[in-house]
Every structure is written in structure tokens, then in C-alpha cells.
C-alpha positions as CSV (number, residue, x, y, z in Angstrom):
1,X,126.8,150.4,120.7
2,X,126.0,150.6,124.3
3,X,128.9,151.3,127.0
4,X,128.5,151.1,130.5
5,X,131.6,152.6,132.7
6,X,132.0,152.7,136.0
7,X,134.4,153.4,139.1
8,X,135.4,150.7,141.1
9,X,135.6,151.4,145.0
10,X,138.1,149.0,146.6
11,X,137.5,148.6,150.1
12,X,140.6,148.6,152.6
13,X,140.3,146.2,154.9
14,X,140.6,146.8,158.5
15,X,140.5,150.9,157.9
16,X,136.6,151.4,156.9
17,X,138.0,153.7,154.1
18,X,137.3,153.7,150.2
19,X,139.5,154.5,147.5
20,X,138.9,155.3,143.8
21,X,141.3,156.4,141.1
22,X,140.1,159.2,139.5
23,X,141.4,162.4,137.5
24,X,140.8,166.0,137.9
25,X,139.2,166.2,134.8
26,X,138.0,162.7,133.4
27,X,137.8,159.4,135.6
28,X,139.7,156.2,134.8
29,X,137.2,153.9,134.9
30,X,138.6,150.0,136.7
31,X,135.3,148.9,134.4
32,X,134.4,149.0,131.0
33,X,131.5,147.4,129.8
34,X,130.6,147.4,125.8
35,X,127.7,145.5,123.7
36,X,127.5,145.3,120.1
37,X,124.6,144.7,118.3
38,X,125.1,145.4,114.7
39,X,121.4,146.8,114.1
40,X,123.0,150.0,112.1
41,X,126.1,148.8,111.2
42,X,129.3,146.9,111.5
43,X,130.6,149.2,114.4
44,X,133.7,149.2,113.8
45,X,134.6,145.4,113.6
46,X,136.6,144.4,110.5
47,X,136.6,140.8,108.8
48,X,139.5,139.1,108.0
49,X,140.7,135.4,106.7
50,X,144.5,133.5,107.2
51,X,145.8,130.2,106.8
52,X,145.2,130.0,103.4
53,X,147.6,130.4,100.6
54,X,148.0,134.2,98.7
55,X,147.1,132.8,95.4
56,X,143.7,131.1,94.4
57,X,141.5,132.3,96.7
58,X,138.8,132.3,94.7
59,X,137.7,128.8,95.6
60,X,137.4,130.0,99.3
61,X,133.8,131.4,99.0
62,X,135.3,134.0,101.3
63,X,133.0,136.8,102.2
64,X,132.0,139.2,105.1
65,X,129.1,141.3,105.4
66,X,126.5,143.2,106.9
67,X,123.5,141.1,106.7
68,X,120.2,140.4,108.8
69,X,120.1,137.3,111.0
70,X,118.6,134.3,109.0
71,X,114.8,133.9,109.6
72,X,115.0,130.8,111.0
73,X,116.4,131.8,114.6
74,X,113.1,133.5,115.3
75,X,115.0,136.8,115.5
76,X,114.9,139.8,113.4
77,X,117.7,142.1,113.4
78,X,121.2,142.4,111.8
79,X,124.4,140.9,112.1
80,X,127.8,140.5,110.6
81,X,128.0,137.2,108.3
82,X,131.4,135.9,107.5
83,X,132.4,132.9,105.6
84,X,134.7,130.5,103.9
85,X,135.1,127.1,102.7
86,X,138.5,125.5,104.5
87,X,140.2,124.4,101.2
88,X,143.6,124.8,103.5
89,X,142.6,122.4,106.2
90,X,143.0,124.8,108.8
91,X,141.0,128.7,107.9
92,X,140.8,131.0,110.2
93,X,138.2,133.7,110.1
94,X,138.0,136.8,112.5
95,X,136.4,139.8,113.1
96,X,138.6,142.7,114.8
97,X,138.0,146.1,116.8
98,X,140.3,148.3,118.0
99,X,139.6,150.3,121.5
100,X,141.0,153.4,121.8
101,X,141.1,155.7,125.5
102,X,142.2,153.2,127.4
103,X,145.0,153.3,130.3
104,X,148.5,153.2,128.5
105,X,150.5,150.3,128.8
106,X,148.0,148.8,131.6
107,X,147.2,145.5,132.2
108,X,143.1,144.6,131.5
109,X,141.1,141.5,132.3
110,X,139.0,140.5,129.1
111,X,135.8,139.0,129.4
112,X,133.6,138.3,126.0
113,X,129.8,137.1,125.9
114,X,129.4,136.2,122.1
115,X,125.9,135.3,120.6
116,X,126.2,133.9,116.8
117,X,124.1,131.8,114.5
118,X,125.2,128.4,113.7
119,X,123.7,125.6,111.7
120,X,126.1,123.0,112.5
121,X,125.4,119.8,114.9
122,X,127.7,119.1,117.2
123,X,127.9,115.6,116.1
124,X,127.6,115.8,112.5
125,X,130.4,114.2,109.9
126,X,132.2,116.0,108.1
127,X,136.1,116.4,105.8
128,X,138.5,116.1,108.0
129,X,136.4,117.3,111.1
130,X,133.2,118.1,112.0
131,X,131.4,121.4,111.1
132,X,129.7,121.2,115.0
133,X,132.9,119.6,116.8
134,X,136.1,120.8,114.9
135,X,135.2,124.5,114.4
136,X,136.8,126.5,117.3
137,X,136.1,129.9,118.3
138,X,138.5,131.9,119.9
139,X,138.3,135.2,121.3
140,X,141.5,137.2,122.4
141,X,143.2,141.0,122.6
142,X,146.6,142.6,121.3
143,X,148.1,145.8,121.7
144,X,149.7,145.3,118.3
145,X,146.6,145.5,115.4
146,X,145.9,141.8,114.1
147,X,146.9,141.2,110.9
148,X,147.5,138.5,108.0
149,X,151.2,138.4,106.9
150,X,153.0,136.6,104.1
151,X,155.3,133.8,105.0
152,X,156.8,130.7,102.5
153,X,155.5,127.4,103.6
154,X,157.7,124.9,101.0
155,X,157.6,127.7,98.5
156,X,154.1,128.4,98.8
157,X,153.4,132.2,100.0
158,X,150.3,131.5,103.1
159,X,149.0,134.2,104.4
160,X,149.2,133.7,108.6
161,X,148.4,135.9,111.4
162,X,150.9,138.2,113.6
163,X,149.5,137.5,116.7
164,X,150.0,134.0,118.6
165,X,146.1,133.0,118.4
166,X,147.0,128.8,118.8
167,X,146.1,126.0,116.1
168,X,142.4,125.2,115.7
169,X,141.7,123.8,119.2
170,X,144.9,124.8,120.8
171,X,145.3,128.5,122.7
172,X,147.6,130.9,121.5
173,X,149.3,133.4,123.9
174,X,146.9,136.0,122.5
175,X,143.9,133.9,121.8
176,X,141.3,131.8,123.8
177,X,139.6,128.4,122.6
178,X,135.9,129.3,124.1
179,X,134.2,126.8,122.5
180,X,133.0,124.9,119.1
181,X,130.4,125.8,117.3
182,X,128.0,123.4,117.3
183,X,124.2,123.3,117.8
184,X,122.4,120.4,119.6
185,X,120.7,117.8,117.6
186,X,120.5,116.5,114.4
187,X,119.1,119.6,112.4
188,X,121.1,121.6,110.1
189,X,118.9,124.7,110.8
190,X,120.5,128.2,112.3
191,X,120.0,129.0,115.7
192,X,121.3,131.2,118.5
193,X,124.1,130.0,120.3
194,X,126.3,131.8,123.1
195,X,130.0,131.3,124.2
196,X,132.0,133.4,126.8
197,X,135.4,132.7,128.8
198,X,133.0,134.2,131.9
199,X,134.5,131.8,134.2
200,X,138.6,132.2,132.8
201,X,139.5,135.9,131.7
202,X,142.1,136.5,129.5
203,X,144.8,138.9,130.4
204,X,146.1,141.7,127.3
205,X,148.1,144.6,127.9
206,X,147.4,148.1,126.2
207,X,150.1,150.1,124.3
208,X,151.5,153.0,125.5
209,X,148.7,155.6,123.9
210,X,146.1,153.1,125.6
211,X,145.0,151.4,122.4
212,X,144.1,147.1,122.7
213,X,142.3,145.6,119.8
214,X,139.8,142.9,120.3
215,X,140.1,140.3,118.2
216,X,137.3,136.6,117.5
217,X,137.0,134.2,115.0
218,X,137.3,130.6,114.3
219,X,139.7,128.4,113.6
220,X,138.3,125.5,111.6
221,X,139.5,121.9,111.2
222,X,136.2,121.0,109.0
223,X,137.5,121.0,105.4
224,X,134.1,122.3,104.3
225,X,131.9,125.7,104.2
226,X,131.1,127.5,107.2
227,X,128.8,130.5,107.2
228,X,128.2,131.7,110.4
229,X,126.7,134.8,111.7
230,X,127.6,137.5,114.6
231,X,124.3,138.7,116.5
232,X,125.7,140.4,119.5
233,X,129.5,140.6,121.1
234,X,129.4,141.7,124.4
235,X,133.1,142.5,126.1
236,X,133.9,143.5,129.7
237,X,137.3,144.8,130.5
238,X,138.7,145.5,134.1
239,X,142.0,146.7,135.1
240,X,144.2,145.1,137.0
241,X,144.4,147.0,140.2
242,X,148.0,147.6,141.8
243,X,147.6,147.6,145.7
């Protein structure tokens, strides 16, 4: 993992001065950069599936792992490969990382840069949706650690997540829609795609030791397989300043 930190100098109009918060012994950076590449490892990023129901899982096809990016893309290197089939009508598979050090209960600006392989045309058919078109990913941050919790649905014990991340295309309070998944043209061959919320940060508040996990995945309306795989996740967090 490579991390970048930096002050930020805020200029004061009208007086020619700078200012900088800093501390006597270690700076609070305004800036955090971080890039993860996965060449080693998983880096701390954890898999995790929801919307499905607690029992027979086995027909999901549900896996995550630490694998090299397919051949195909023309790039060597490793990634982290998750997938499932959407049996439910509505999987959601995510990757999550906690951050640690940060300014307690402080407000952050999130900006993600996310590089995966997909395989799936944007206009290609599918059950229910299409693997391209109707596979969302979303990309968000909570103070409180995302999990998969137990609830009834008509008797039926689904497992769905305690954060608010939306429905498939819709945005949760806790999760951004950045984008589909889907590659252009007719091919069904991996490539590298990127998708970012550069131009529309999202806004997540740490808790009071300065802890904020980052949480992406997608949310899928395509009631088939998706494999998909995690090349690079690049996240840029600034605090919001009080002036």
C-alpha cells in the first residue's frame, strides 16, 4: 500500500497569512491519500456477501480470493476476485477496510478511483437484468463496521447489511451508485475498467477513536454469475475544514 499525506495550507484571504493545523508531536494531516494494489496481498480488505437467505447458500457459487488478474486484460499482477451467482434477485457483494488514526468524530470527504476486471457488455441480455447494465457498484464509508445481519423476510431468515448502502441502483445514506459494470462492445472478454465519484464526494464521519471503514461492492439486479476482479482501489480523504 502506498500513502501519500499531506498538510493543507488554507490561505486567508485579504491577510497574506497561512494557517495549518498541526500538533506538537504528529501532524493532522487535511489530506490522506491511499492506493491499493493487491500485489502481496489482500491488504487488509475483507469479502463479504448479503441479500441472500441464511440457509442454502451453496448454490451461490460465492467465493473471494486472492487471485492474479485474468490474462486477458494484458496485465499481469494480482487482485482480489469475488463472486456469486444472484439466486436472490438482488446480491450484494463487498469488500471492506477499516482505517484507523484518523481525526475522532470528524467529518471526511471520500473520494474512490476503483480499477476492476469485468467481462460483461454493457448491453448484453440477461435474467432479470443485465450483467453490463444492472450490476451497480457502490462505494461508501461508516464509522460503524459493515456487516451482514439476520432479519425474517415472511419467515425466511435473509442475511442484510447494517449500514443504509440503497437498493441495486438506488443510493443509500452510506453508499454511492458510481457506476455499472459493464464493458463496451459485444465481447464477453475481461478488461480493465475504472469508476470513481471524482466529480461528487461522499461525506462519512469517524467515530470518536478516529476509526471509518471503507466499504465497495455491487449490488446486482442480473439473476446470474458475476465474477469480477479488484485491480487497484485508490481512496482520497480530506477533512472538512471549520473556518
Amino acid at each position: 500500500m502506498n500513502i501519500k499525506i499531506w498538510i493543507t495550507l488554507l490561505f486567508i484571504a485579504g491577510t497574506g497569512m497561512f494557517a495549518c493545523q498541526t500538533n506538537d508531536d504528529e501532524p493532522d494531516p487535511d489530506i490522506l491519500e491511499l492506493t491499493f494494489n493487491f500485489e502481496e496481498n489482500e491488504e487488509g480488505w475483507e469479502g463479504g456477501f448479503a441479500d441472500l437467505p441464511e440457509e442454502g447458500q451453496d448454490i451461490y457459487e460465492l467465493q473471494v480470493s486472492h487471485s492474479p488478474i485474468p490474462v486477458e486484460t494484458g496485465t499481469t499482477g494480482k487482485s482480489i476476485m469475488i463472486q456469486g451467482h444472484n439466486r436472490s434477485d438482488d446480491l450484494f457483494m463487498f469488500l471492506k477496510k477499516q482505517l484507523t488514526g484518523l481525526a475522532p468524530s470528524t467529518s471526511y470527504q471520500v473520494i474512490f478511483d476503483i480499477e476492476i476486471a469485468s467481462q460483461y457488455p454493457t448491453d448484453s441480455p440477461g435474467v432479470g437484468g443485465s450483467p453490463g447494465s444492472s450490476v451497480y457498484l457502490k462505494a461508501g464509508a461508516s464509522p460503524e463496521e459493515p456487516l451482514p445481519v439476520l432479519e425474517s423476510n415472511a419467515g425466511v431468515a435473509y442475511w442484510r447489511m447494517n449500514i443504509d448502502k440503497g437498493n441495486q441502483s438506488q443510493e443509500g445514506t452510506d453508499m454511492m451508485n458510481i457506476g455499472p459494470i459493464g464493458i463496451e462492445g459485444e465481447d464477453y472478454k475481461y478488461e480493465l475498467i475504472r469508476r470513481g465519484n471524482g466529480e461528487r464526494s461522499f461525506g462519512a464521519t469517524t467515530d470518536p477513536e478516529g476509526n471509518l471503514w471503507l466499504i465497495i461492492g455491487t449490488d446486482s439486479g442480473f439473476e446470474g454469475l458475476t465474477t469480477l476482479y479488484y485491480t487497484n482501489i485508490q481512496v482520497r480523504l480530506e477533512k472538512n475544514r471549520i473556518l
